[in-house]
C-alpha positions in Angstrom: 0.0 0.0 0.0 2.6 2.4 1.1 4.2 2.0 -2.7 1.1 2.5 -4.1 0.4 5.8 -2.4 4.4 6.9 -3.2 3.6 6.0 -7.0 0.5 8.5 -7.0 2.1 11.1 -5.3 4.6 10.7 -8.2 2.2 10.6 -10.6 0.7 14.0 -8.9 4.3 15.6 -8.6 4.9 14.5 -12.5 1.7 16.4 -13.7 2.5 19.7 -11.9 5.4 19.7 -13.3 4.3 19.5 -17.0 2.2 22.1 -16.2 4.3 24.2 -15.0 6.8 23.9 -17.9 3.8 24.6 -20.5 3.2 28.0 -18.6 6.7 28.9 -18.4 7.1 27.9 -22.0 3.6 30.0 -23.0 5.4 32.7 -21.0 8.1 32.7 -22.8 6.3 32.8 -26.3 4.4 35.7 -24.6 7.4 37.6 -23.6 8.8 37.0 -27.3 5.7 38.3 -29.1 4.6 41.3 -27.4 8.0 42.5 -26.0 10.7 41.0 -27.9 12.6 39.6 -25.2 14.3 35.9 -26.4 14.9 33.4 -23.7 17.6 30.8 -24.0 17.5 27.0 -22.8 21.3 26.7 -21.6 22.5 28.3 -18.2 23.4 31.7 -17.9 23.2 34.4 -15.2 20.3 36.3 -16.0 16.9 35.7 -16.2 13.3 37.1 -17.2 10.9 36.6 -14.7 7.3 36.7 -16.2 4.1 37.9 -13.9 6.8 39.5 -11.7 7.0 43.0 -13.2 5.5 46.4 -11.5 2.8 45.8 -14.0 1.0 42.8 -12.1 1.3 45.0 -9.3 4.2 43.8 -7.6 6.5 45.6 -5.5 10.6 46.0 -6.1 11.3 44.8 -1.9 8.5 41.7 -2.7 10.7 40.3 -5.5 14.1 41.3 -4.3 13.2 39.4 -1.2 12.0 36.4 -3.3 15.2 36.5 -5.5 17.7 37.1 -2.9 16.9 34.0 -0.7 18.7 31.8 -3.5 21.8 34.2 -4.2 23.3 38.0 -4.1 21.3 39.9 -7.2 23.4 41.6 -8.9 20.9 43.6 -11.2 17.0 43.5 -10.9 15.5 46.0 -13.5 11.9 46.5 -13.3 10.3 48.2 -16.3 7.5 51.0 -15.6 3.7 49.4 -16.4 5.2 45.9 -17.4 4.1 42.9 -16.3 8.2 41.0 -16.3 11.4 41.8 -14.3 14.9 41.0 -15.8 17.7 39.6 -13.1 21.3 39.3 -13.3 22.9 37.1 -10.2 26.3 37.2 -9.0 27.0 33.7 -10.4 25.5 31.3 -12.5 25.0 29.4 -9.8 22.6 31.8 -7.9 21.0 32.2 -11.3 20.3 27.9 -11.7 18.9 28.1 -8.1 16.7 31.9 -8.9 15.5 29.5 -12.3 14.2 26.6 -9.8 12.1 29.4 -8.8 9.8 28.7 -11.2 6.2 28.2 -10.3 6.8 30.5 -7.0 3.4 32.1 -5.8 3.6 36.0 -4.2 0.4 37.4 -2.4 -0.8 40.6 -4.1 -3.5 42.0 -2.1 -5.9 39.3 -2.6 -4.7 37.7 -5.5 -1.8 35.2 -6.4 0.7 35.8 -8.4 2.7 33.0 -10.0 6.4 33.7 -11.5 7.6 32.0 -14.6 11.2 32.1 -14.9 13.6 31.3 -18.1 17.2 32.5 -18.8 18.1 35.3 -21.3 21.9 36.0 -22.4 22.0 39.5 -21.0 20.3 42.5 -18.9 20.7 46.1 -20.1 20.3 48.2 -16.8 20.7 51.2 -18.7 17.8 50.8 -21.5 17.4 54.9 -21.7 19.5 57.4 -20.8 18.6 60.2 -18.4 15.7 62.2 -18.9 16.3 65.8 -18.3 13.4 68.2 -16.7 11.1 70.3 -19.0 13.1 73.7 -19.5 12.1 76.3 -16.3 11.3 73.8 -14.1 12.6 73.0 -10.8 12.4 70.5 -7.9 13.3 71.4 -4.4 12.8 68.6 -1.6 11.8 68.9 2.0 11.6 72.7 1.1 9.0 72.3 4.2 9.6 70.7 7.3 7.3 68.0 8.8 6.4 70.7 11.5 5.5 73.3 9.0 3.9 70.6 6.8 1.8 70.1 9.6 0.8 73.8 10.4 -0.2 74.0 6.9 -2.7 71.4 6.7 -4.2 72.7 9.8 -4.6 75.5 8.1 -7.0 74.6 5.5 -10.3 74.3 7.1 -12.3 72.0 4.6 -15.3 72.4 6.9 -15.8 76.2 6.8 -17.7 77.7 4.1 -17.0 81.0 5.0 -17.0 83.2 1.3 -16.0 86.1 2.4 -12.3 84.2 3.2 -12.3 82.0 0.6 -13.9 80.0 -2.2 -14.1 76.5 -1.7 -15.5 74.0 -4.7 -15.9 70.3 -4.7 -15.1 69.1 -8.4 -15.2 65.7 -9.9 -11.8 64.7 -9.1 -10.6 66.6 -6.3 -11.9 69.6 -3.9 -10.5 73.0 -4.2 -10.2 75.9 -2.2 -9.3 79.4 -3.3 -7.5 82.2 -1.3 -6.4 86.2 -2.8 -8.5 85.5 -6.0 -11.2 82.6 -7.1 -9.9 80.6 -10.2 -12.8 79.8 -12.2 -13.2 77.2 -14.0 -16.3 78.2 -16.5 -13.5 80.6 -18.2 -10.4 79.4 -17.1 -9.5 82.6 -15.6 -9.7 85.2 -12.5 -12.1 88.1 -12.0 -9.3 90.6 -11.4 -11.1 93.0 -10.0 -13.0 90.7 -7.2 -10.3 89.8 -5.0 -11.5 87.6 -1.7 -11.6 89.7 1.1 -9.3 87.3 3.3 -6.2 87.1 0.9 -3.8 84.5 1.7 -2.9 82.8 5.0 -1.0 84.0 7.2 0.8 80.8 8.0 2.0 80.8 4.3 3.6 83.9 4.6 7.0 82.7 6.3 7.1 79.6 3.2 6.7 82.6 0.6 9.5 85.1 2.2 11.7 81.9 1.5 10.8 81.7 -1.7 12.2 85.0 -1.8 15.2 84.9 -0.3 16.4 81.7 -1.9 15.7 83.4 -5.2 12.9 81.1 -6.1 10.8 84.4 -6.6 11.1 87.6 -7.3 7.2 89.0 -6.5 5.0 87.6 -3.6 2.0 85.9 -4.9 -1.5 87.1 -4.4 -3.5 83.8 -5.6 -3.5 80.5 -3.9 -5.4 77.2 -4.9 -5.4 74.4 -2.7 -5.9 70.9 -4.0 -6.9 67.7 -2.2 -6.8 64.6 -3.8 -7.1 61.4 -2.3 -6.1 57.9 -3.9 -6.7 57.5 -7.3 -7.6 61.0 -8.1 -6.2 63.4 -10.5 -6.0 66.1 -12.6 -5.9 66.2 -16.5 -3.2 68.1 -18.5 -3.2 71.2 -18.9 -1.4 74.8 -18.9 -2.2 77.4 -16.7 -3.9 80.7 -18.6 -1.5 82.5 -19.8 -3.4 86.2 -19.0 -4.9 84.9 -15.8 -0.7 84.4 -14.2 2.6 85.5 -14.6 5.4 83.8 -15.4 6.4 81.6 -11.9 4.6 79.4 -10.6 5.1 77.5 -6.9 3.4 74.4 -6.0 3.9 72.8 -2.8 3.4 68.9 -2.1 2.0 67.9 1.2 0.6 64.8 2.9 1.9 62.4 0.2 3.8 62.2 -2.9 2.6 61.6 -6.4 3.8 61.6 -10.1 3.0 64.7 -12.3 3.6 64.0 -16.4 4.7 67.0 -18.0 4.3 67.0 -22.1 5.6 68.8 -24.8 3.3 69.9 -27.8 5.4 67.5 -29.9 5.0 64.5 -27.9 8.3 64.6 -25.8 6.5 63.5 -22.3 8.6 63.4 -18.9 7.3 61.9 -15.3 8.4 63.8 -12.4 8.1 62.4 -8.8 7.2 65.0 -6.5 8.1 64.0 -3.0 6.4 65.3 -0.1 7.0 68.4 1.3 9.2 69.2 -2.2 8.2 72.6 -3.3 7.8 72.7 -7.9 9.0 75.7 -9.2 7.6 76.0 -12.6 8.4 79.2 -15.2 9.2 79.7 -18.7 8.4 77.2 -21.0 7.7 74.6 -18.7 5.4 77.1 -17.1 3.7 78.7 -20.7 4.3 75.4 -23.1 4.6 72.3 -21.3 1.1 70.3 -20.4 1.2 69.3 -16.6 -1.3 66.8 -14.9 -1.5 64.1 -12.8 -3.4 60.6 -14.0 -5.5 59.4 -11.7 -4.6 56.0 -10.1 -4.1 54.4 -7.2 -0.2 53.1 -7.6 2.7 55.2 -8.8 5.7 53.6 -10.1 8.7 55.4 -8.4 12.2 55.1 -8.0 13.1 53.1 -4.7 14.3 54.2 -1.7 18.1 53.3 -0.5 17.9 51.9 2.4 20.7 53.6 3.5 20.4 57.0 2.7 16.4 57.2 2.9 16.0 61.0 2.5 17.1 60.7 -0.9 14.5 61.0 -3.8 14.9 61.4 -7.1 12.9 62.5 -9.5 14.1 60.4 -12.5 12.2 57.3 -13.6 14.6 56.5 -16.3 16.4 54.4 -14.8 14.5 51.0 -14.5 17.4 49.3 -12.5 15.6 51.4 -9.6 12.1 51.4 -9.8 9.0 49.8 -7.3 5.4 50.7 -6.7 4.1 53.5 -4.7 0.5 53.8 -3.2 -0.9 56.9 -3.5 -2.1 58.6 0.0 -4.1 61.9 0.0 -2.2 64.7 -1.3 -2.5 68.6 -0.7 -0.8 71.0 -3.2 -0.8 74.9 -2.7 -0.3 76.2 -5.7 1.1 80.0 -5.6 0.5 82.6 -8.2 0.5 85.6 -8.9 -2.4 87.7 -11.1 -1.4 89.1 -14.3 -2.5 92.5 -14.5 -1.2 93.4 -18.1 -2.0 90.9 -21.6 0.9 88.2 -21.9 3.5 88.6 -24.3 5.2 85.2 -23.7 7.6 83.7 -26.2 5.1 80.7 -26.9 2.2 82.6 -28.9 1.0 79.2 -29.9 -0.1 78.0 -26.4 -0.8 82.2 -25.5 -4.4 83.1 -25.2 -3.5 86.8 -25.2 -1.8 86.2 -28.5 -4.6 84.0 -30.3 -6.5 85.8 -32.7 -10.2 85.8 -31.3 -12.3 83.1 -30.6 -14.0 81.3 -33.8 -17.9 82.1 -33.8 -20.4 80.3 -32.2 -21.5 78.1 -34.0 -18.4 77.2 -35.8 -17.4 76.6 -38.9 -16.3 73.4 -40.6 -12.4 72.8 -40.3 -10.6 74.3 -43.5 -7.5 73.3 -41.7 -5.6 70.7 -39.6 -5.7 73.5 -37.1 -9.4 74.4 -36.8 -9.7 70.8 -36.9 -7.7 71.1 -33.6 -9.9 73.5 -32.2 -13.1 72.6 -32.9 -12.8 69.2 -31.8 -10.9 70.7 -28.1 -13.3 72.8 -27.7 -16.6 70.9 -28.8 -15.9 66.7 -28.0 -12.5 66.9 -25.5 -13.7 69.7 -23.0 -17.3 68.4 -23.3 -16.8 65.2 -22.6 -14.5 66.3 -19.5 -17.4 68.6 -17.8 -20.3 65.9 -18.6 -18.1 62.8 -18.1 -20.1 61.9 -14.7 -23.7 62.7 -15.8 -22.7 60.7 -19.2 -21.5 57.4 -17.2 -24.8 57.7 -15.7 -26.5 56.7 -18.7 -24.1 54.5 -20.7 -24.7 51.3 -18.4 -26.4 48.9 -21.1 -24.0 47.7 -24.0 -25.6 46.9 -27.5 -26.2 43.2 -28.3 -24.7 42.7 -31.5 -21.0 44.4 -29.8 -21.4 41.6 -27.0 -21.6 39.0 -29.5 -18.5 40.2 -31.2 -16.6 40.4 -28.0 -18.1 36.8 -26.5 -17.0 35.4 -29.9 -13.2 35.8 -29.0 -10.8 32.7 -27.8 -10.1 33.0 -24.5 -6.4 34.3 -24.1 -7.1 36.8 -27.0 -5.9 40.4 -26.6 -8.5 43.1 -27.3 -8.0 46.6 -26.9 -11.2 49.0 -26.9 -10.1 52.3 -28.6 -12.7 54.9 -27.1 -13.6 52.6 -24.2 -15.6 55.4 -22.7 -17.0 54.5 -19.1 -15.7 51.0 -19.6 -19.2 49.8 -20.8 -17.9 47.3 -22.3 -15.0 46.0 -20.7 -16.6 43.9 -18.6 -18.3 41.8 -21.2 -14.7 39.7 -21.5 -12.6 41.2 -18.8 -10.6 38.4 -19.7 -9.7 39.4 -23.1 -9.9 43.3 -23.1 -8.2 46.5 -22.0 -9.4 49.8 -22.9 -8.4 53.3 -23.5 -9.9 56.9 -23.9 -9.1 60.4 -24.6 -10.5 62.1 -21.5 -9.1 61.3 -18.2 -12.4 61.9 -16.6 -13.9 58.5 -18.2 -11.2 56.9 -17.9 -11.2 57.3 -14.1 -14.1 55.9 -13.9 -13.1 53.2 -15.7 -11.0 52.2 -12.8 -13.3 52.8 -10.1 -14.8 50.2 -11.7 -12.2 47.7 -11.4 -11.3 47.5 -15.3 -8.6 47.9 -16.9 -7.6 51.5 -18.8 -5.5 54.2 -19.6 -5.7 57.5 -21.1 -4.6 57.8 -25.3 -5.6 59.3 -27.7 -7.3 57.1 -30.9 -4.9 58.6 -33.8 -1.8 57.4 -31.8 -2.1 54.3 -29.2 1.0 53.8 -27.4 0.5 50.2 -28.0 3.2 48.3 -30.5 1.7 47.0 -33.7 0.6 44.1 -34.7 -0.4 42.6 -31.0 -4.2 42.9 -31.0 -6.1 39.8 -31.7 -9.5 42.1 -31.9 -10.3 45.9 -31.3 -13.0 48.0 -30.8 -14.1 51.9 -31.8 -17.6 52.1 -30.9 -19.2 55.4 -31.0 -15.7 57.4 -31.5 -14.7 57.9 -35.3 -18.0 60.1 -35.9 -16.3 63.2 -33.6 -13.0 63.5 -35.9 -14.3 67.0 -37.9 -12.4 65.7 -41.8 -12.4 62.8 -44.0 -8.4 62.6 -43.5 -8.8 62.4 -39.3 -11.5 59.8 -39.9 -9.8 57.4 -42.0 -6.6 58.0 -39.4 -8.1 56.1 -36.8 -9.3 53.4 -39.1 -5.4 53.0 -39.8 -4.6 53.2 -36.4 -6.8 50.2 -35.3 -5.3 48.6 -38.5 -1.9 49.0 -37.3 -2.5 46.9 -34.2 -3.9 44.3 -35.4 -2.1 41.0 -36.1 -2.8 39.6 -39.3 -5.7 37.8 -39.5 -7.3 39.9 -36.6 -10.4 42.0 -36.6 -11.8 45.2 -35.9 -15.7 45.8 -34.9 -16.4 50.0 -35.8 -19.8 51.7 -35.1 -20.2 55.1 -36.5 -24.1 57.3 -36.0 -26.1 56.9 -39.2 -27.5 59.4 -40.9 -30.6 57.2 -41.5 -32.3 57.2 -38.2 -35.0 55.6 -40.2 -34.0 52.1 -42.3 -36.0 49.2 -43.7 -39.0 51.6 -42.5 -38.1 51.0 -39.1 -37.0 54.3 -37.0 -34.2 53.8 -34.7 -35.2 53.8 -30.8 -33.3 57.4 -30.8 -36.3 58.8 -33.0 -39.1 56.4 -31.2 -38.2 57.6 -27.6 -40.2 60.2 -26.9 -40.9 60.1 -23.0 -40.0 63.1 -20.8 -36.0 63.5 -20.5 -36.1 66.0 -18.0 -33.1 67.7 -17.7 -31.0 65.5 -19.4 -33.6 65.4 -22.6 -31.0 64.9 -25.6 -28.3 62.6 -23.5 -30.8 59.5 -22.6 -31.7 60.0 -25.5 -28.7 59.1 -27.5 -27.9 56.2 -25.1 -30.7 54.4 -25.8 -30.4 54.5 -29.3 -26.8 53.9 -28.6 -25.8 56.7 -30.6 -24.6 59.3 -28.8 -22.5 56.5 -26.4 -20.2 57.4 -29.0 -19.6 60.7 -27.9 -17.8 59.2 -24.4 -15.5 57.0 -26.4 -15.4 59.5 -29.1 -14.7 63.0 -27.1 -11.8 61.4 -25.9 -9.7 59.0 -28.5 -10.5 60.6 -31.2 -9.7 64.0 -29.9 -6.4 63.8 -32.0 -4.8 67.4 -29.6 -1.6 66.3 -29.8 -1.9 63.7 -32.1 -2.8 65.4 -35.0 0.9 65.1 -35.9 -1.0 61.3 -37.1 -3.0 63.8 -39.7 -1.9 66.3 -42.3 -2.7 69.7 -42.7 -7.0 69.6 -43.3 -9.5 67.7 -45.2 -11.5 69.5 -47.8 -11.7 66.3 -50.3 -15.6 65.7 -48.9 -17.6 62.5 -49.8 -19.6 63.0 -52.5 -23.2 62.3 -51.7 -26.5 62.8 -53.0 -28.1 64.1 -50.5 -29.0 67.6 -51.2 -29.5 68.1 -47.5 -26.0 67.3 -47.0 -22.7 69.9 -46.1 -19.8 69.2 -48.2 -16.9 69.5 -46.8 -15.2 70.5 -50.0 -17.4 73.7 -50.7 -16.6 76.9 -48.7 -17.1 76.9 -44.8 -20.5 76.2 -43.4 -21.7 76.5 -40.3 -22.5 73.9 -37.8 -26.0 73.7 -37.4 -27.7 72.7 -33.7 -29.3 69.5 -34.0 -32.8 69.5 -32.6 -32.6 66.1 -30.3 -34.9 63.4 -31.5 -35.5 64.6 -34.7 -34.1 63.5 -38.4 -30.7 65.0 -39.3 -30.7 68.0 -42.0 -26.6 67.5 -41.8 -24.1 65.5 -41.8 -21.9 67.8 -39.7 -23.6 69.1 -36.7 -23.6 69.9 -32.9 -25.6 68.1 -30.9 -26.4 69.3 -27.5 -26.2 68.3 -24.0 -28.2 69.0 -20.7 -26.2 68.7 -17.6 -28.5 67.0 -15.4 -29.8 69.2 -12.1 -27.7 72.5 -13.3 -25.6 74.8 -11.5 -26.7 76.7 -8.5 -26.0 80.6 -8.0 -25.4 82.4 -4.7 -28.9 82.1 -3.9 -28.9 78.4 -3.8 -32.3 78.8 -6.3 -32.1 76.2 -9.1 -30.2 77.7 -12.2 -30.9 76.4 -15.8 -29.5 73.1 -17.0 -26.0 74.2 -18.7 -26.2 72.8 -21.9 -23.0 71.7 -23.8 -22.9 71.1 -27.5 -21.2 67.8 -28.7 -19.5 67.9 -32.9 -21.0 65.0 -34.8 -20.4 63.8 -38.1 -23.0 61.2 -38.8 -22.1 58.7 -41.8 -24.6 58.5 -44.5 -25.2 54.7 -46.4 -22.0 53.2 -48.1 -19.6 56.2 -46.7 -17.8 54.4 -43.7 -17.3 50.9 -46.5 -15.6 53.7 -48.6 -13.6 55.3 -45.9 -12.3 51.7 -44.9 -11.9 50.8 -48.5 -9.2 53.2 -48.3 -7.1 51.9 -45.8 -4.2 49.4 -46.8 -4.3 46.1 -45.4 -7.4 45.5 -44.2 -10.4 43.8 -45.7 -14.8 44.6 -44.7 -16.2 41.0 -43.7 -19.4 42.3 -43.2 -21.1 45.6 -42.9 -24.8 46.4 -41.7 -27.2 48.8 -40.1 -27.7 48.2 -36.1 -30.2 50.7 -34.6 -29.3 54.0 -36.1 -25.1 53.2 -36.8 -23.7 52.4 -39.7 -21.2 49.4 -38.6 -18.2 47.3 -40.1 -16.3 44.5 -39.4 -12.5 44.4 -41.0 -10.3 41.8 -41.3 -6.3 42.4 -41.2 -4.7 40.8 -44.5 -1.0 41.7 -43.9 -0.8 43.1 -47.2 0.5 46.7 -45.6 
């Protein structure tokens, strides 16, 4: 009996084993396809650890103390957002003993995580050089000390709502207070000539006069905004109005640190770590030309602290030798400014309100210009989408049949990226198969407070490499680029990661609300919307879900570098109803909600739900934003994919107001 039970547990042993060697071995092809990282079958001392990067959500000190019970590591580099580490022992010995690893479960929270190890010839600690700071800006640590630090935070009564001291505003990331002058965020701007009655705190005073006397400033600021943010929260990019500030600006970091991504118009981005109690100094053209914001999630990835010398933080996340996870705590910033009393006559006119030429007309125009294409989609899908993002999530909850069927048709183990994922509708159809990303920060957010998977990008330029996707998604999105050549951009862009042989599901707004004389549900609701009218509208006929997905991929801000110069070429159409977009400019007409469409190009509008309140606290009107559409008559989105090299239309067909296609990738690029 007792060599019975030894041959079984054999038998069991045996089976685990084969197991484990066809996950290492899938891990391996993994690693090879989707990051080009070749693993070697004889000896050596380095290895790739699979499921045991920062991207899986484990920390540097959890897989150093793994590694290091079997030998002295040598290197451990631990890429930012990847889900692999790469090791280099002291000996090939220590490596053979780190490689019997293999199968080795880590605790993450509530989850397992299971590391799949395999040799590789060599480890590069040094995969970028060093990343230099945006022009202008400067990083002083523990400018504040933990006493002051303290005194400060006492300071900022979140409880009071005392006007005539301050104005305090709770917005949909973060609450705000303002002190000297009220930001506000309707204009982007300062009333100048209504300063708050309290000015700033006294117990800032003494921080400021340092500012001074190091040389960090030459002026003492008369504006302050304080920002809370707890876990997960953030800010989206931006640049501080040029006419509302001058040049310097002072931020300082209390409670907890986070990581603030600075961008350059032409794509150059750079993640700076600000520690707390580290006072940002920020002029010139980080100040007037560089974006700054802070996505919102709960983990940073930062550099890790030596042990021996724990005071010292670094800013620089190049180097990957040096890198662990961070959780985010609640963070205070006051931000110090001071009010620009003159126009600005900065040497960035491009990014310069005071140097734009005025404002186009409202309504716009259609784009003549890569440029006004900018504009109009900024200012009519990016910022819209931002200010309504809640009240939209609210009513994007049920996804359309005919995209669950595409998605539930997927082998498991498939990769599917949702371009425009919106509110995340979607991703939890197949949360095994799909990851998804949008333009505006806002959604996106919310995405991960509901536990999916997403990151902000814009849909002319995914930061994902090519040819990985099994599947992808644009539902809803292509319909807010404002020209032919934007449109047909994004279809290349979905192209581009594909893998041969992969496919891409795309729903555009139809022109024909009414099809096979059946109207779509968007003209057949008609019970009371209330103050949200045109909105539920749209998501029941699924239409208008687009514009979450949409404002944000398609956006193209930055991007546009994807697009050239404008689209005037038009698709020739029939329909006398219909705006060309090669004749001379037209303006955008308001869409009357619910009704058939007189254009192709159009804005369609948006009531906030329960509106904004005045001083009085009596009910104010429902602000109402205006979304740009371009809805897709028959036949034009088969044309606009015909167009596009490499991909092939499986099937097209109407679905409930949207013109839809599915494309196959052929290779043939």
């Amino acid at each position: 009996m007792g060599s019975g039970t030894n041959h079984s547990g054999n038998t069991k042993q045996n089976q685990w084993e084969k197991k484990l060697l066809r996950k290492q071995i899938k891990a391996s092809h993994t690693l090879l396809k989707h990051e080009g990282i070749s693993t070697v079958s004889q000896p050596t001392k380095s290895l790739v650890v699979a499921n045991g990067g920062l991207g899986n959500g484990v920390s540097r000190e959890q897989l150093q103390d793994v590694l290091g019970e079997v030998g002295e590591v040598e290197i451990l580099v631990m890429p930012p957002h990847k889900p692999y580490a790469l090791v280099t022992y002291r000996s090939e010995v220590s490596a053979q003993r780190g490689h019997a690893l293999n199968g080795r479960q880590l605790q993450r929270g509530d989850q397992i995580v299971t590391l799949y190890l395999s040799y590789v010839n060599t480890v590069d600690s040094e995969l970028w050089g060093c990343v230099d700071l945006p022009p202008g800006l400067v990083l002083v640590e523990e400018f504040v000390s933990p006493e002051e630090e303290a005194l400060l935070l006492d300071a900022i009564d979140w409880t009071s709502h005392d006007e005539d001291v301050t104005v305090q505003k709770v917005l949909k990331h973060r609450r705000v207070k303002h002190f000297g002058y009220e930001f506000r965020y309707d204009n982007n701007n300062v009333d100048k000539d209504k300063p708050l009655p309290g000015g700033l705190p006294q117990v800032c005073v003494p921080v400021l006069e340092r500012c001074v006397r190091d040389r960090h400033t030459e002026v003492m600021p008369d504006q302050l905004t304080v920002n809370q943010y707890q876990s997960g929260q953030g800010i989206p990019p931006h640049v501080d109005t040029h006419s509302a500030f001058e040049d310097l600006i002072l931020s300082l970091s209390l409670g907890a640190k986070t990581v603030m991504d600075f961008r350059h118009p032409e794509g150059r981005s750079v993640a700076v770590v600000l520690p707390r109690r580290s006072l940002l100094v920020m002029k010139g053209e980080s100040r007037y030309l560089w974006t700054h914001g802070i996505t919102p999630r709960k983990f940073d990835v930062v550099p890790a602290c030596d042990p021996k010398s724990p005071a010292a933080v670094t800013s620089d996340l190049s180097n990957h030798s040096n890198l662990t996870l961070s959780r985010r705590g609640t963070r205070t910033s006051l931000t110090f400014r001071k009010v620009r009393r003159t126009p600005c006559d900065c040497g960035y006119p491009s990014a310069c309100d005071s140097q734009q030429p005025p404002a186009p007309p409202s309504p716009p125009f259609l784009p003549r210009s890569q440029t006004d294409a900018c504009r109009l989609e900024a200012e009519f899908v990016h910022r819209v989408y931002e200010e309504i993002a809640c009240h939209f999530s609210s009513t994007r909850h049920s996804p359309w049949p005919r995209v669950c069927h595409f998605l539930s048709s997927l082998e498991p183990g498939s990769i599917l990226a949702d371009v425009g994922c919106g509110n995340g509708k979607y991703l939890g159809v197949n949360p095994d198969v799909i990851v998804g990303c949008d333009r505006s920060s806002a959604l996106v957010q919310i995405c991960s407070e509901r536990g999916f998977q997403a990151f902000v990008s814009d849909a002319l330029n995914v930061p994902l490499r090519s040819d990985t996707c099994d599947a992808c998604i644009s539902i809803a999105v292509i319909h807010h680029l404002s020209t032919q050549k934007r449109r047909q951009a994004v279809v290349e862009e979905l192209a581009r990661l594909l893998r041969p042989g992969g496919r891409a599901l795309i729903y555009v707004w139809a022109v024909e609300q009414e099809y096979n004389k059946q109207k779509s549900k968007y003209l057949k609701e008609t019970r009371q919307q209330g103050p949200t009218g045109d909105n539920t509208a749209q998501d029941l006929s699924g239409i208008a879900t687009d514009a979450h997905n949409t404002a944000q991929d398609l956006s193209a801000i930055a991007t546009d570098a994807h697009n050239t110069a404008q689209d005037l070429s038009g698709i020739a159409t029939d329909c006398t109803k219909v705006h060309r977009e090669t004749e001379s400019p037209a303006k955008l007409s308001v869409h009357t909600n619910r009704t058939a469409f007189n254009s192709q190009d159009l804005l369609v509008p948006w009531h906030l739900k329960g509106g904004r309140r005045g001083g009085s606290q009596a009910p104010a009107p429902s602000p109402v934003f205006h979304r740009y559409y371009h809805v897709f008559q028959k036949g034009e989105l088969e044309e606009l994919c015909v167009r596009v090299r490499g991909v092939a239309i499986q099937r097209s067909y109407h679905d409930q107001g949207n013109w839809c296609v599915i494309l196959k990738k052929t290779g043939d690029r």
